[in-house]
C-alpha positions in Angstrom: 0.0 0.0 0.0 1.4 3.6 -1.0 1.7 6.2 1.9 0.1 9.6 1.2 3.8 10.8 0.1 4.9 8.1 -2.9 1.1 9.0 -3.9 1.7 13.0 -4.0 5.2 12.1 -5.9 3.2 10.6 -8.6 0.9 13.1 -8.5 3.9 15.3 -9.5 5.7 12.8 -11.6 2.1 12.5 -13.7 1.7 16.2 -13.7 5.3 16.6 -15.4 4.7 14.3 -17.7 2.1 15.2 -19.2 3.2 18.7 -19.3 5.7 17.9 -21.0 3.9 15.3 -23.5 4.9 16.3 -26.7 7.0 19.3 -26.9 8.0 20.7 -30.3 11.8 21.4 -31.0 11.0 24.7 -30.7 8.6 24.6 -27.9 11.2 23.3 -25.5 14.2 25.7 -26.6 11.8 28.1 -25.9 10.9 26.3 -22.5 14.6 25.8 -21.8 15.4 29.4 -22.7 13.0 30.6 -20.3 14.7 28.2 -17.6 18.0 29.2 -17.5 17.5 32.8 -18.4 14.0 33.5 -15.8 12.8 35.7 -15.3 12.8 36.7 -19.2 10.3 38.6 -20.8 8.8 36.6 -24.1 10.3 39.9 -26.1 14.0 38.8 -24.7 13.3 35.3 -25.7 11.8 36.5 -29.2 15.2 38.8 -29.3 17.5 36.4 -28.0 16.0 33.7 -30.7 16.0 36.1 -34.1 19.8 36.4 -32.7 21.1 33.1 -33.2 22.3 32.4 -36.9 20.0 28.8 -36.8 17.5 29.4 -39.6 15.2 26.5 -37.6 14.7 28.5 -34.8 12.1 31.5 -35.8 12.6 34.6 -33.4 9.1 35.9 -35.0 6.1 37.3 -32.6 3.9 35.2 -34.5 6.1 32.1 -33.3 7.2 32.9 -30.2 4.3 34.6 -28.6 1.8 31.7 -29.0 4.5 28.9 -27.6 4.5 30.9 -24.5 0.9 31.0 -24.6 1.0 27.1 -24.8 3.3 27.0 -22.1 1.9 29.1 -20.0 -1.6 26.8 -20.5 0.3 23.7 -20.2 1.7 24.9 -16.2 5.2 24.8 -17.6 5.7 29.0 -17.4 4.1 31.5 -15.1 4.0 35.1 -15.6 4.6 37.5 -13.3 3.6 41.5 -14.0 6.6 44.0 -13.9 5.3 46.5 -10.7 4.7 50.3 -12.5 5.0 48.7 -16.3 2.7 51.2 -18.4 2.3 48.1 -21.0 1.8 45.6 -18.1 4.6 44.1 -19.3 5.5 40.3 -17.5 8.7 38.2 -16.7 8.3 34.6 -17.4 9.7 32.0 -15.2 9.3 28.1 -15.6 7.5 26.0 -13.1 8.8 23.2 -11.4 7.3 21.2 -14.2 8.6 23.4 -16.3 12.3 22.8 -15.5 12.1 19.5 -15.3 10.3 19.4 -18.9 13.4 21.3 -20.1 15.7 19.0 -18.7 14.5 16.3 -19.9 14.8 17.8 -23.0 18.3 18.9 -22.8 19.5 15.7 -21.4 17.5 13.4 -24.1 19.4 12.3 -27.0 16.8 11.9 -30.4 16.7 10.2 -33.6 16.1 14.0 -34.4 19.8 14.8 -32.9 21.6 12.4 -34.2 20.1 13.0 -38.3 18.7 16.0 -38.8 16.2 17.0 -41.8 19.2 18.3 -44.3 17.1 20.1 -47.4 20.8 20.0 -49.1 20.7 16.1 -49.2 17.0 16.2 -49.8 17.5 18.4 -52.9 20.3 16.3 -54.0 17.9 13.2 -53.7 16.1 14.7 -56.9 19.2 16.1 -59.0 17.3 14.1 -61.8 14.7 17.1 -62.5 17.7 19.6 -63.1 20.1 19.6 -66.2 23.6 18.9 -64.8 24.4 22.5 -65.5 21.9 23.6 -63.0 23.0 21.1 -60.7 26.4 22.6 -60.5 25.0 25.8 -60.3 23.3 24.9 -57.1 25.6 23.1 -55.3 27.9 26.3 -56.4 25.6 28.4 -54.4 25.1 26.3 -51.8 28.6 25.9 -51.4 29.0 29.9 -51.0 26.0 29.7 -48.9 27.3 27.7 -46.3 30.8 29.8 -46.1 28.6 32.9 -45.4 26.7 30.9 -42.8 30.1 29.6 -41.3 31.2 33.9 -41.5 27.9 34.2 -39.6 28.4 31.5 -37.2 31.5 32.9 -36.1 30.8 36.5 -36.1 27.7 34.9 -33.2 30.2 33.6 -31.5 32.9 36.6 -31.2 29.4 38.6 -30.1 28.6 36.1 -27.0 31.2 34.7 -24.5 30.8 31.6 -22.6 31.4 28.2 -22.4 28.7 26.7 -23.2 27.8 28.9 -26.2 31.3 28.3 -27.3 31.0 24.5 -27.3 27.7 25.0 -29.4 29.2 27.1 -31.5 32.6 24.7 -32.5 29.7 22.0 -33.0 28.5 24.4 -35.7 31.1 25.5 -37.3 32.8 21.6 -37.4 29.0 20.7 -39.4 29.1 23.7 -41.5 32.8 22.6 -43.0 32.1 18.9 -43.0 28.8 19.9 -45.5 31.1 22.3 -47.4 33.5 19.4 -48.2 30.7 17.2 -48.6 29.3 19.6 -51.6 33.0 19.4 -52.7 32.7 16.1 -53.4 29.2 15.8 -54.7 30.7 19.0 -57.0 33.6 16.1 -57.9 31.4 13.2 -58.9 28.7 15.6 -60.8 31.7 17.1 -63.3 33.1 13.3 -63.4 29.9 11.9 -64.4 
């Protein structure tokens, strides 16, 4: 028989779990941003978001304003109004549910994590509907692409200090020139073919 306590624990352990029953990828980067950085406004998270040089991640109101809405109706974030704001402005802060959500999250490891949706390999999947001429062209500008996203990617990195964003960043930057050598190659077997 359970006491009153191992019954309260999963009470909680329910709760959190179905708070955080399917969170999108961008959900819970939102959720974790909010964690580490609370109390945040959802502007600082919008702002902090349309920073970052990933093209996944959308800093846009219309994006980031209803996830915290979902959050905040899910019990993973609580609001909390700024005293004397004229635009009742609000800080968000996670929930105990909320932070564990989050870390469960970070410390998860994915099929999504470890194989990605690429839209370059995609593409290259139907090279068949282009003329070999506007495949190279392509892969041409996808190469040049990528070394202005690898410019960008660094330029992020000189602009925020810390360790983790620095590990983040070399995981970028080493995926940014393995693609680049990867069109390289693909560039190789097109012209040889």
């Amino acid at each position: 028989m359970k006491t009153e306590s191992a019954t309260q624990e999963d009470s909680i352990a329910a709760s959190e779990t179905e708070g955080a029953a399917a969170l999108t990828e961008l959900e819970a980067h939102v959720l974790a941003q909010i964690a580490v950085h609370q109390p945040i406004s959802a502007y600082d998270v919008m702002k902090a978001l349309a920073r970052s040089p990933v093209s996944s991640l959308s800093g846009s109101t219309g994006a980031i304003y209803p996830i915290v809405k979902r959050l905040r109706d899910r019990g993973l974030v609580e609001a909390t109004p700024v005293k004397d704001s004229p635009r009742r402005a609000e800080v968000l802060s996670a929930t105990r549910t909320g932070r564990a959500a989050a870390a469960r999250w970070v410390g998860r490891v994915s099929d999504a994590d470890l194989l990605p949706h690429d839209p370059l390999r995609s593409k290259i999947l139907f090279f068949a509907l282009l003329t070999k001429p506007e495949q190279m062209r392509f892969l041409l500008e996808a190469s040049r692409a990528l070394e202005d996203k690898l410019e960008q990617i660094e330029s992020f990195a000189r602009a925020h200090e810390g360790l983790n964003v620095e590990l983040a960043t070399a995981g970028a930057v080493v995926g940014i020139k393995a693609r680049h050598r990867w069109l390289s190659d693909v560039m190789l077997e097109i012209s040889q073919s």
